[in-house]
Short mmCIF file of the C-alpha atoms (twelve columns), coordinates in Angstrom:
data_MODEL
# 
_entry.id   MODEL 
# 
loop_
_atom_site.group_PDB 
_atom_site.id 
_atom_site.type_symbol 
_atom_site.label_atom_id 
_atom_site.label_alt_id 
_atom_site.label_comp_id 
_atom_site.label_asym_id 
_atom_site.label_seq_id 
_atom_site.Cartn_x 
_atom_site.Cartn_y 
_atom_site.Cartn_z 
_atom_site.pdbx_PDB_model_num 
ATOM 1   C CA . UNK A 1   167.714 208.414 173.699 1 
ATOM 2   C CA . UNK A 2   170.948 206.802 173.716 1 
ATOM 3   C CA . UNK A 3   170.029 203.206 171.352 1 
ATOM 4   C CA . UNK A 4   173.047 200.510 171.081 1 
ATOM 5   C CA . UNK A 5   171.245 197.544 169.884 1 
ATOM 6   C CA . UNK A 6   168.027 196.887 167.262 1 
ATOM 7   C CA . UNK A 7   166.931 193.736 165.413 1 
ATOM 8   C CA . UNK A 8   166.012 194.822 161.976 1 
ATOM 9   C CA . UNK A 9   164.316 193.283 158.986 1 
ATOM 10  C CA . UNK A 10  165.392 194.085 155.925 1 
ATOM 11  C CA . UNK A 11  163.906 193.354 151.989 1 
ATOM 12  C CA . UNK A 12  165.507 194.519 149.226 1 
ATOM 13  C CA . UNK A 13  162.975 195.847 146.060 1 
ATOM 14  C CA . UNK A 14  161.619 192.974 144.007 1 
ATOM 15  C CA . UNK A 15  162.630 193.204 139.974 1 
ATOM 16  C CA . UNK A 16  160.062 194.949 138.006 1 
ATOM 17  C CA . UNK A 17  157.995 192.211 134.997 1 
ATOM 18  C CA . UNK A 18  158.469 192.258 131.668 1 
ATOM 19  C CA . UNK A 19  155.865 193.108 129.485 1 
ATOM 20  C CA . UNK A 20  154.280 191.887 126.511 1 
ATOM 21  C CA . UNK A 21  153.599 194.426 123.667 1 
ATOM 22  C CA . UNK A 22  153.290 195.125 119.759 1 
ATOM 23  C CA . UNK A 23  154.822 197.888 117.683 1 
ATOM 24  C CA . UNK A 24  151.739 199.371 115.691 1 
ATOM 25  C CA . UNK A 25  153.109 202.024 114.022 1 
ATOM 26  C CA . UNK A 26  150.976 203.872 110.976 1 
ATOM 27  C CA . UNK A 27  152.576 202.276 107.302 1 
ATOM 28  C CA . UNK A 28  154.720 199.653 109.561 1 
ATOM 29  C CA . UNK A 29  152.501 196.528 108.850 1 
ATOM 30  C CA . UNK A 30  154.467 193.957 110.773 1 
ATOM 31  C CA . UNK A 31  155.735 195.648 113.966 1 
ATOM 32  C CA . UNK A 32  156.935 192.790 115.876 1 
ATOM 33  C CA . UNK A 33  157.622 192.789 119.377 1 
ATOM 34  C CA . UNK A 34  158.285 195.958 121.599 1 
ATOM 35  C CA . UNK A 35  157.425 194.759 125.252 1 
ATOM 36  C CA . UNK A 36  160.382 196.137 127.633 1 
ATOM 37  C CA . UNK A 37  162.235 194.559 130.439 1 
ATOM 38  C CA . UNK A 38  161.281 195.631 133.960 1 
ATOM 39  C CA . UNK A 39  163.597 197.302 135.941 1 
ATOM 40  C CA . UNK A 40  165.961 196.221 138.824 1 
ATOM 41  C CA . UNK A 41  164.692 196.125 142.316 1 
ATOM 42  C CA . UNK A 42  166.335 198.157 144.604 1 
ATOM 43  C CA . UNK A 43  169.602 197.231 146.987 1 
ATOM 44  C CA . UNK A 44  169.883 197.287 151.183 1 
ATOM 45  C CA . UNK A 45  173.027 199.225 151.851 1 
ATOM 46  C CA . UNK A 46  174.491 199.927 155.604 1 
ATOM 47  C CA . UNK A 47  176.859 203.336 155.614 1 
ATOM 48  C CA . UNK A 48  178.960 204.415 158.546 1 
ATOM 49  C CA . UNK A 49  178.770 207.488 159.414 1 
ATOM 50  C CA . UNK A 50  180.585 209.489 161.803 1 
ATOM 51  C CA . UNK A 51  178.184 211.979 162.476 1 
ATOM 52  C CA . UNK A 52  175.715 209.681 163.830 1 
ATOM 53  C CA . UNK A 53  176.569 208.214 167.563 1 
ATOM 54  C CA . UNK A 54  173.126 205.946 167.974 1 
ATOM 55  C CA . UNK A 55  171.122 203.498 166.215 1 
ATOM 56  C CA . UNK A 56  167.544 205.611 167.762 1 
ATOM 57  C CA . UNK A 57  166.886 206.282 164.568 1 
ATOM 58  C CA . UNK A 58  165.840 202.224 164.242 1 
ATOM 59  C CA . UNK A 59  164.271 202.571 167.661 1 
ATOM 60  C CA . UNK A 60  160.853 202.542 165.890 1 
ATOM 61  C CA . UNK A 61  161.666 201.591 162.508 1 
ATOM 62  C CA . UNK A 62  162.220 197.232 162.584 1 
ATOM 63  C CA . UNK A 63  161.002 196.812 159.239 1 
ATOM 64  C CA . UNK A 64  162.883 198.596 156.149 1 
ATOM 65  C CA . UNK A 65  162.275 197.873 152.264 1 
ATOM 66  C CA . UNK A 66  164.177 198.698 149.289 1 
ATOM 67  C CA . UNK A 67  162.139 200.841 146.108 1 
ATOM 68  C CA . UNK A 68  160.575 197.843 143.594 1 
ATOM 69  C CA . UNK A 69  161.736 198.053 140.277 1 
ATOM 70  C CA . UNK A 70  158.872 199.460 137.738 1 
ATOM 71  C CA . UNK A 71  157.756 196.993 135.152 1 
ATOM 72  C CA . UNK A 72  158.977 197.663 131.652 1 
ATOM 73  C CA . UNK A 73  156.870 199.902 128.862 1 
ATOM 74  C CA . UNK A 74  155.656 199.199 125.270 1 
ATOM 75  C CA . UNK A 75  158.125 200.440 122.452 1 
ATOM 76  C CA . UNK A 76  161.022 198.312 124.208 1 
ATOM 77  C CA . UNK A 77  161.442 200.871 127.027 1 
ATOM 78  C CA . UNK A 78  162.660 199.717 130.472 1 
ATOM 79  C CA . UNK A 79  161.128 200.127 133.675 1 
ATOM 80  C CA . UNK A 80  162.662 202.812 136.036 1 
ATOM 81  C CA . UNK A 81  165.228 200.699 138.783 1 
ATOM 82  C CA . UNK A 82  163.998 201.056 142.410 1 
ATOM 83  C CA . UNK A 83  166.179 203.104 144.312 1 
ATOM 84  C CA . UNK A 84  168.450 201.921 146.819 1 
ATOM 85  C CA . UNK A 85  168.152 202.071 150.359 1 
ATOM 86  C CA . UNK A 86  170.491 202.915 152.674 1 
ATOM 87  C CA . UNK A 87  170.847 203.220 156.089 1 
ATOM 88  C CA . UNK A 88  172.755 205.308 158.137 1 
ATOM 89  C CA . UNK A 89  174.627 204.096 161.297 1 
ATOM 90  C CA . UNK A 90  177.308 204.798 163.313 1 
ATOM 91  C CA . UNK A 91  180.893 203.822 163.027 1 
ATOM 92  C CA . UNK A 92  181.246 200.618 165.217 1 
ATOM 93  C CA . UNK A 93  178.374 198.854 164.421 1 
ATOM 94  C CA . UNK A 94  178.245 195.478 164.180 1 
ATOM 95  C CA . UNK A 95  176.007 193.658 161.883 1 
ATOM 96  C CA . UNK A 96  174.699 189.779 163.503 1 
ATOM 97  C CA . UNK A 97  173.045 187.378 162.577 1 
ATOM 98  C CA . UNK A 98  169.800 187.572 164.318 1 
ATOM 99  C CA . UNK A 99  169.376 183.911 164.930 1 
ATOM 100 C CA . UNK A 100 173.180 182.506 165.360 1 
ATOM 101 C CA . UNK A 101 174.347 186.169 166.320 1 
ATOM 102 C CA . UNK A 102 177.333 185.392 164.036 1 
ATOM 103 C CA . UNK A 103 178.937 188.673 163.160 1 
ATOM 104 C CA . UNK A 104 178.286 189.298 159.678 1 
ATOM 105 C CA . UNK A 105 180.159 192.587 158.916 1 
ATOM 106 C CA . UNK A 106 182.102 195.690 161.273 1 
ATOM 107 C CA . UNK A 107 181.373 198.767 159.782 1 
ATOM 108 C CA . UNK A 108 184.454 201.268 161.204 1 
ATOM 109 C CA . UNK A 109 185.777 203.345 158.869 1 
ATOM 110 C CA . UNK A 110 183.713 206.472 157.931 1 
ATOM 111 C CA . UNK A 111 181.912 206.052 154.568 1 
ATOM 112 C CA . UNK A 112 182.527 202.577 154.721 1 
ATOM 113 C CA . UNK A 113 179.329 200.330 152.927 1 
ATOM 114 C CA . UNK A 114 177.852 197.187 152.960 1 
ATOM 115 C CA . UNK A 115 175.214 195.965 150.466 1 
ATOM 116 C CA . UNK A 116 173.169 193.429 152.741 1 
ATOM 117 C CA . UNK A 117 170.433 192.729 150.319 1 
ATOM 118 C CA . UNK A 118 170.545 192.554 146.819 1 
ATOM 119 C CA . UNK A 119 167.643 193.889 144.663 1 
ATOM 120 C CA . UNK A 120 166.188 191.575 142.433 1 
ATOM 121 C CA . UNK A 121 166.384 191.645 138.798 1 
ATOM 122 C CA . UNK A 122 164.147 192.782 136.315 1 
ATOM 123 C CA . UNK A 123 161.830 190.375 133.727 1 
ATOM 124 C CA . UNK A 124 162.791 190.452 130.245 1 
ATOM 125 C CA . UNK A 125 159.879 191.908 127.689 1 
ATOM 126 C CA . UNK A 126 159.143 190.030 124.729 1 
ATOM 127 C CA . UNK A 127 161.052 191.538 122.142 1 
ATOM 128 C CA . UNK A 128 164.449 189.478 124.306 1 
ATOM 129 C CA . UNK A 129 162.722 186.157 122.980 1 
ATOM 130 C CA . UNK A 130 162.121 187.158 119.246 1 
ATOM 131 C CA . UNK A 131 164.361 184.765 117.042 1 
ATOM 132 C CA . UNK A 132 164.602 183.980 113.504 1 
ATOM 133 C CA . UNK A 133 162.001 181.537 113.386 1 
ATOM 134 C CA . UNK A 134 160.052 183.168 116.313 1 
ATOM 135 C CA . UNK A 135 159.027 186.243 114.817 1 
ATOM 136 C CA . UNK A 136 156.267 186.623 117.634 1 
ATOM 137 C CA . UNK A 137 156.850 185.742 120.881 1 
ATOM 138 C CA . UNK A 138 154.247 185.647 123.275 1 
ATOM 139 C CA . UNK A 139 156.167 184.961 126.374 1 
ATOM 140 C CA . UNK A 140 157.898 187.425 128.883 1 
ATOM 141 C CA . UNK A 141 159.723 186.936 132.589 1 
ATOM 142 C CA . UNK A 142 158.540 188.237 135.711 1 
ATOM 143 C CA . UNK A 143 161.121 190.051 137.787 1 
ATOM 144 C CA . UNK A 144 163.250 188.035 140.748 1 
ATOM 145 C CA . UNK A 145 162.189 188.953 144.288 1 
ATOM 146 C CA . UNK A 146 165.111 190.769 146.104 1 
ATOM 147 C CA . UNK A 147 166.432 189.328 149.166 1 
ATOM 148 C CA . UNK A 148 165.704 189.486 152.626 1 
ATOM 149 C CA . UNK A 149 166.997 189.014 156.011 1 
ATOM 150 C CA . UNK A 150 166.912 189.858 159.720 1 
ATOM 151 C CA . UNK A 151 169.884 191.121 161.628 1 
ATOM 152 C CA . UNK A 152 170.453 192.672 165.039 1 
ATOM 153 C CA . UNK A 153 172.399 195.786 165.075 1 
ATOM 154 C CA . UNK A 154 175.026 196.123 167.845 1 
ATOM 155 C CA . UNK A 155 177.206 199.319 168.755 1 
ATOM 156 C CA . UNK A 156 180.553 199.797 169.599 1 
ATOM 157 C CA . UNK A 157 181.668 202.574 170.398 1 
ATOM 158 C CA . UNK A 158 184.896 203.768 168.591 1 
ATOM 159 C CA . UNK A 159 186.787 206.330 170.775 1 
ATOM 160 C CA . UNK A 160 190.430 207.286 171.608 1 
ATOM 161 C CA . UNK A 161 189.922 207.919 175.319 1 
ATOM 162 C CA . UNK A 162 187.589 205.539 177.344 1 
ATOM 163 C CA . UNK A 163 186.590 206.270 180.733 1 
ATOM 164 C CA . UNK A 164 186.619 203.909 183.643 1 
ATOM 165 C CA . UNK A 165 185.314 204.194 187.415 1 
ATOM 166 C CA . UNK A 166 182.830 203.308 190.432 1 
ATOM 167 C CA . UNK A 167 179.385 205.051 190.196 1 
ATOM 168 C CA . UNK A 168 179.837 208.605 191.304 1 
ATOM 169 C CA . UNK A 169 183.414 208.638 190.960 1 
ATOM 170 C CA . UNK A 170 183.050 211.883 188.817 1 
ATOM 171 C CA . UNK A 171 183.576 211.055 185.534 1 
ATOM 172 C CA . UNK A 172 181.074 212.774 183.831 1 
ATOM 173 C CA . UNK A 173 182.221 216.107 185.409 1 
ATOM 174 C CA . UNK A 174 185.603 215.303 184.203 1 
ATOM 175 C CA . UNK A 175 183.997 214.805 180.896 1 
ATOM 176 C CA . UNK A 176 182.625 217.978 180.645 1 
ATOM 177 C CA . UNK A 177 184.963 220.227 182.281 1 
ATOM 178 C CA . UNK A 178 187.457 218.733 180.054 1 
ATOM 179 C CA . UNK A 179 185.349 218.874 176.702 1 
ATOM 180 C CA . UNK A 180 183.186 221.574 177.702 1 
ATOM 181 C CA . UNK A 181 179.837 219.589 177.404 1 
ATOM 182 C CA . UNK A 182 177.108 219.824 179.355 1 
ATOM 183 C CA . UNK A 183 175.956 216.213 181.136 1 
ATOM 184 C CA . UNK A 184 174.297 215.092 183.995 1 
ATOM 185 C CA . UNK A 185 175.434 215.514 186.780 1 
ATOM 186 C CA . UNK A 186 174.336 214.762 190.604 1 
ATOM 187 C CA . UNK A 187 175.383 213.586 194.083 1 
ATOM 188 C CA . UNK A 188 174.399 209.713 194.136 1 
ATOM 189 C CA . UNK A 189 175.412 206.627 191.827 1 
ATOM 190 C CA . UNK A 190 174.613 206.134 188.599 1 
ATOM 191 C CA . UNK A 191 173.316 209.540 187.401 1 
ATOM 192 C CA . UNK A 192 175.126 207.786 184.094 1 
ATOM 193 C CA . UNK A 193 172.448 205.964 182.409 1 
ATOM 194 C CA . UNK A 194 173.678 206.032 178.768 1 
ATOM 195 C CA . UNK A 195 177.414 206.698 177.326 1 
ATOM 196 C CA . UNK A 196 178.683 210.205 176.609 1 
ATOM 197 C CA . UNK A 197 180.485 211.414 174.225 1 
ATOM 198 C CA . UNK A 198 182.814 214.592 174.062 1 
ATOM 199 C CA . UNK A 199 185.704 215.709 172.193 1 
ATOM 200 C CA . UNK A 200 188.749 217.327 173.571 1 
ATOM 201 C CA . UNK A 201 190.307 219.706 171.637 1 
ATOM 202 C CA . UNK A 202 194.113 221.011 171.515 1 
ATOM 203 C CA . UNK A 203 195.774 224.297 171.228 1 
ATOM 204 C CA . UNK A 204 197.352 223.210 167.823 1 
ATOM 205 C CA . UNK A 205 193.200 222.195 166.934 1 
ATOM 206 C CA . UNK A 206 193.564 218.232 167.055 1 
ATOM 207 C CA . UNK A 207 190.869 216.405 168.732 1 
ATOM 208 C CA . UNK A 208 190.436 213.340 170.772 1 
ATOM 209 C CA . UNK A 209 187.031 212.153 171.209 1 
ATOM 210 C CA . UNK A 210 186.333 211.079 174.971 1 
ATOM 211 C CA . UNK A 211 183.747 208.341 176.225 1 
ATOM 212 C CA . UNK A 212 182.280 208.290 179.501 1 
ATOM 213 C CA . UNK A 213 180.210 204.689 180.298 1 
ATOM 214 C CA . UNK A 214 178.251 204.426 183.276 1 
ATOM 215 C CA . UNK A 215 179.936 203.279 186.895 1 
ATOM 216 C CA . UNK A 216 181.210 199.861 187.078 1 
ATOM 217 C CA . UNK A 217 180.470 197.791 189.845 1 
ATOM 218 C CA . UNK A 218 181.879 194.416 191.360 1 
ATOM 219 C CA . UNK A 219 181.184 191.589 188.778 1 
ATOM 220 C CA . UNK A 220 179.956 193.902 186.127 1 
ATOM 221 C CA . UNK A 221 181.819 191.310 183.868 1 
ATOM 222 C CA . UNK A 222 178.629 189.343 185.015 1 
ATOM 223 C CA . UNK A 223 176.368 191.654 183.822 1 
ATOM 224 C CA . UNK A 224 175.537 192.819 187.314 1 
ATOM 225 C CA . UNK A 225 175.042 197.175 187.554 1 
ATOM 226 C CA . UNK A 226 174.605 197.964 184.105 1 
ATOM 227 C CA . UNK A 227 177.414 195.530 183.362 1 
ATOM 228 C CA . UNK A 228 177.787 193.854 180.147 1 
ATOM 229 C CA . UNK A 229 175.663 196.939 178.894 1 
ATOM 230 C CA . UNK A 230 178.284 199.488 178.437 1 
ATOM 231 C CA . UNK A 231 181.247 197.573 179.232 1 
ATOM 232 C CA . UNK A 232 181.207 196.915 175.246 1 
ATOM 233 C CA . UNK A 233 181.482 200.789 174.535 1 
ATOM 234 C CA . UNK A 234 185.260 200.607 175.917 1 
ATOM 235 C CA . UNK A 235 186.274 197.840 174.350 1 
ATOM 236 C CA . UNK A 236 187.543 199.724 170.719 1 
ATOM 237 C CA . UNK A 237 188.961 202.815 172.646 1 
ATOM 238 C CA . UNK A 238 192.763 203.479 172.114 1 
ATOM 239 C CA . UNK A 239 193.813 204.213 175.806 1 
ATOM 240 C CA . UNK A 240 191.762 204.548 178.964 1 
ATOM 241 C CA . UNK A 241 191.258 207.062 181.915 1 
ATOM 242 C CA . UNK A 242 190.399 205.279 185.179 1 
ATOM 243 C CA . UNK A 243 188.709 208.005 187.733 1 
ATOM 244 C CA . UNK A 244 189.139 207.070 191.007 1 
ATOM 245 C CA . UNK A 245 186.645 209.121 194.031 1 
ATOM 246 C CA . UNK A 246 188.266 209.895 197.151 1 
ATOM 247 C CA . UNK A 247 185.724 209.751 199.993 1 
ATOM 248 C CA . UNK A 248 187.218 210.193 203.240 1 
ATOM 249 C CA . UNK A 249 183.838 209.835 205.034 1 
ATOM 250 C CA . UNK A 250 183.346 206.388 203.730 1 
ATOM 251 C CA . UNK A 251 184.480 202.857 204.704 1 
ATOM 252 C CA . UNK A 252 186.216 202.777 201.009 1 
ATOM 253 C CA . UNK A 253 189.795 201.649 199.921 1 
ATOM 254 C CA . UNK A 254 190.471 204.078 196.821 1 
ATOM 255 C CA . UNK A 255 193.326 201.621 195.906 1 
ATOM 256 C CA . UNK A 256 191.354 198.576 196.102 1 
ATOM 257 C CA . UNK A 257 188.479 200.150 194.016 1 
ATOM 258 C CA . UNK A 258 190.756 200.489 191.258 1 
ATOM 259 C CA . UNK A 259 192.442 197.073 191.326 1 
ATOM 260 C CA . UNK A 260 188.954 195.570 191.206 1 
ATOM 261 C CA . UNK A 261 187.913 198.210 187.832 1 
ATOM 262 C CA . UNK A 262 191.038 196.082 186.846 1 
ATOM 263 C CA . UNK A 263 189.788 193.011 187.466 1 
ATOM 264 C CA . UNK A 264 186.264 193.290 185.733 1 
ATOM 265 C CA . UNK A 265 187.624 195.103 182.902 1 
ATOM 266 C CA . UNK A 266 190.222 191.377 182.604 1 
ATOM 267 C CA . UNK A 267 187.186 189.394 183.392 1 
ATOM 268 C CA . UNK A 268 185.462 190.628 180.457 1 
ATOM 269 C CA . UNK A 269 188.295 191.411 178.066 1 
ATOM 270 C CA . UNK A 270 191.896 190.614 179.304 1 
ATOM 271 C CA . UNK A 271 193.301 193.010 176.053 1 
ATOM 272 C CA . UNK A 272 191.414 196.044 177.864 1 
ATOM 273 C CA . UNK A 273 194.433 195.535 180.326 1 
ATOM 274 C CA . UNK A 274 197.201 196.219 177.576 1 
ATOM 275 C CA . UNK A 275 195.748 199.636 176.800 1 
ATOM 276 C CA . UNK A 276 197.995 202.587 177.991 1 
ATOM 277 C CA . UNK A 277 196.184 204.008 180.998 1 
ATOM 278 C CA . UNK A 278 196.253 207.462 183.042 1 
ATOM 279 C CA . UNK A 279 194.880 207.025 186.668 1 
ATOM 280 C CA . UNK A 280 192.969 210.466 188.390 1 
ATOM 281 C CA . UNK A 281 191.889 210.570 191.688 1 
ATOM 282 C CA . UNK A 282 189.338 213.042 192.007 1 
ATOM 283 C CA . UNK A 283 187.932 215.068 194.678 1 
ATOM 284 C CA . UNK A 284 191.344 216.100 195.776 1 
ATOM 285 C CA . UNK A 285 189.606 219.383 197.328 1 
ATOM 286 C CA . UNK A 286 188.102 218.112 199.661 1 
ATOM 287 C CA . UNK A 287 189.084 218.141 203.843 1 
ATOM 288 C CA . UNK A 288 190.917 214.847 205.224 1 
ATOM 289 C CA . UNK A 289 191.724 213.116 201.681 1 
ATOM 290 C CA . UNK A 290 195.687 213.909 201.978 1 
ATOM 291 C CA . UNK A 291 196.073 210.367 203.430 1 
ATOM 292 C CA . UNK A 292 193.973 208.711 201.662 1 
ATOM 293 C CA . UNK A 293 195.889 210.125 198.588 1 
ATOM 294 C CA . UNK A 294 199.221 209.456 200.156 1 
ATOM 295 C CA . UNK A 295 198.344 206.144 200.107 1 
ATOM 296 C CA . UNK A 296 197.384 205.530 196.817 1 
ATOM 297 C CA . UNK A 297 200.698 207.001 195.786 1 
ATOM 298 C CA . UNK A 298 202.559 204.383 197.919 1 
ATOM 299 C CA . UNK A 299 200.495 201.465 196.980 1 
ATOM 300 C CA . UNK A 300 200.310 202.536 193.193 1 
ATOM 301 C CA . UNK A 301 202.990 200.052 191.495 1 
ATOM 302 C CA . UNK A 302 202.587 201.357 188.221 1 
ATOM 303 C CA . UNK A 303 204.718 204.584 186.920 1 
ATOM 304 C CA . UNK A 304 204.038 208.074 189.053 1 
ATOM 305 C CA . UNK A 305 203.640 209.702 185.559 1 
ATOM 306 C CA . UNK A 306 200.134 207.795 185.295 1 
ATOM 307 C CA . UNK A 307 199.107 209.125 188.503 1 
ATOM 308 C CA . UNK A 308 197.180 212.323 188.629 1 
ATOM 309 C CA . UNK A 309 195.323 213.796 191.768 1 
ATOM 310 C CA . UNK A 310 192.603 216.622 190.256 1 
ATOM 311 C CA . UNK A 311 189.584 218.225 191.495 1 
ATOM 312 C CA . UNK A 312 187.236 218.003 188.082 1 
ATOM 313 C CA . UNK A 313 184.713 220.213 189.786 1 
ATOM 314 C CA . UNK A 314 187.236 222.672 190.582 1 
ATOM 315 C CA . UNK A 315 189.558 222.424 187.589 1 
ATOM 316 C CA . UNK A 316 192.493 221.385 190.059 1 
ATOM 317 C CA . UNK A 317 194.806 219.516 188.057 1 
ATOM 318 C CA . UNK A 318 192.977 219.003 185.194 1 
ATOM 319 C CA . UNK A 319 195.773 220.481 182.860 1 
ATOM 320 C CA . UNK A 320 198.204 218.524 183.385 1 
ATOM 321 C CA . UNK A 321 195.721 215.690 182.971 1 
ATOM 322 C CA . UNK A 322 194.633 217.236 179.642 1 
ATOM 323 C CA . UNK A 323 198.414 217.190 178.448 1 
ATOM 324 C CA . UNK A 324 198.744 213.835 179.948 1 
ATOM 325 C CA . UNK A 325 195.964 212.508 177.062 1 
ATOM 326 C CA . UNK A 326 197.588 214.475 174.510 1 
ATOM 327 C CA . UNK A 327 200.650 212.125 174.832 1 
ATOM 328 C CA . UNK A 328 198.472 208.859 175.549 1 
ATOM 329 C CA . UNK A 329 197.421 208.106 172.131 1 
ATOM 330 C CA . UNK A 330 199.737 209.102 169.351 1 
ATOM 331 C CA . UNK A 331 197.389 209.499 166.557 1 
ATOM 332 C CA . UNK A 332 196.040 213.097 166.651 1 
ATOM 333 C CA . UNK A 333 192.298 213.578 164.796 1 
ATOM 334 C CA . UNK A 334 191.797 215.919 162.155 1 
ATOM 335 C CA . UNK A 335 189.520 218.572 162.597 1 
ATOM 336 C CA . UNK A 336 187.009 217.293 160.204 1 
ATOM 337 C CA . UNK A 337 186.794 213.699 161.654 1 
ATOM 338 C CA . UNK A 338 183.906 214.877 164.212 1 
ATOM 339 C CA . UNK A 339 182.449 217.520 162.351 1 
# 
């Protein structure tokens, strides 16, 4: 299950208490104090990780605590420190506050950590209060409680190529015939339910990773369709794909269905207009759509290089397409970033 958004609470480990305790020790008469501090409680940390592409692992897991620290020993030893917990999640998540929904941290780069609750610290034994004219102390600290807080979890995507288009415009069999994945795939809208994720790989082995979002509708900027939902998962990609469907036995404009995937993506975010873009219309193969593509060419006031008719059932033009996205976005990804 794909997962994009959790509330969490989160406690850190409470400090462990210092202890009270005597040396008594065979021909040592006047031992003196020996009680150990407790040890530290432990931390909260979030990691991104790039192998991980949901927050489902939080699905059924809203309440997460750090390892206490152990209270301290006789002979001056110190307790064992709680161990740290950290939590996994993928890069593009955005840490809110749960309350304001203030963004509190963007976790984007791969290994990249954030310690969101600090353990508390240990008590101090006696022996730490033993002075010159306090040869005895009786007193000891208990450990600090660690901190806690509650934060909502948001994801966003991060992804070179984003894909844009009606329901049943055939994106998701563009996605897979062009990172051989396998996806759903079926004749009526909105098969996509969740985003997908594929990477395209190159002769010379760099990769682009490729994200399919569900269709967008007509004021999907106001959350209508699955809207606001997965509109969010395009926002960080470097360059976008808009698939346009040809259907020749429907009262549909191709050209005015992608002017209005224009509009909603500068309704909700007028940057997503400033991203370099590759237009496909799809379903080339089939009878009567020579017009309709005609027209699209005419109409299309953008440069002809952007334009690409393909079949992605049928693998028509999908190579040109796929050296089309080689040149879109400049930076090439190692082999290890997705692996």
């Amino acid at each position: 299950m794909f997962v994009d958004s959790v509330t969490l609470q989160l406690s850190a480990g409470k400090g462990g208490d210092g202890v009270i305790s005597w040396r008594r020790e065979k021909f040592i008469p006047k031992g003196g104090p020996a009680g150990g501090d407790g040890g530290n409680g432990g931390s909260v940390i979030l990691e991104a990780d790039p192998q991980i592409h949901s927050l489902e692992d939080y699905r059924n897991k809203r309440i997460l605590k750090a390892e206490s620290g152990r209270p301290g020993g006789s002979n001056n030893c110190t307790g064992k420190n709680g161990s740290d917990l950290i939590l996994k999640v993928p890069c593009g998540t955005l840490v809110k506050d749960s309350v304001t929904k203030e963004v509190l941290y963007d976790l984007t780069e791969k290994g990249q950590q954030w310690k969101i609750c600090q353990g508390g610290k240990g008590g101090k034994g006696n022996s730490r209060f033993k002075t010159p004219t306090n040869q005895a102390p009786f007193v000891y600290t208990k450990g600090t409680a660690g901190q806690e807080c509650e934060v909502e979890l948001e994801l966003k995507l991060i992804a070179d190529i984003g894909f844009v288009g009606m329901p049943n415009a055939g994106k998701s069999t563009l996605i897979s015939e062009l990172a051989h994945i396998r996806v759903k795939i079926a004749p009526y809208p909105f098969t996509t339910l969740r985003p997908n994720l594929g990477i395209l790989q190159f002769d010379d082995y760099s990769r682009l990773l490729l994200a399919d979002i569900p269709g967008i509708i007509e004021d999907a900027h106001e959350d209508k369709g699955l809207g606001l939902s997965f509109l969010k998962h395009i926002e960080r990609t470097s360059a976008l794909i808009y698939v346009i469907e040809l259907a020749p036995y429907q009262d549909r404009d191709p050209f005015e269905e992608f002017l209005m995937l224009r509009r909603e993506l500068e309704a909700y975010n007028s940057e997503m207009l400033s991203k370099p873009f590759l237009v496909a219309i799809n379903k080339i193969d089939q009878e009567e759509v020579a017009s309709l593509a005609a027209s699209f060419r005419e109409r299309y006031p953008f440069d002809a290089s952007t334009l690409f008719e393909i079949s992605a059932l049928n693998g028509i033009g999908t190579d040109a397409l796929k050296e089309a996205i080689r040149n879109l976005v400049p930076r090439q990804l190692l082999a290890e970033s997705y692996v």
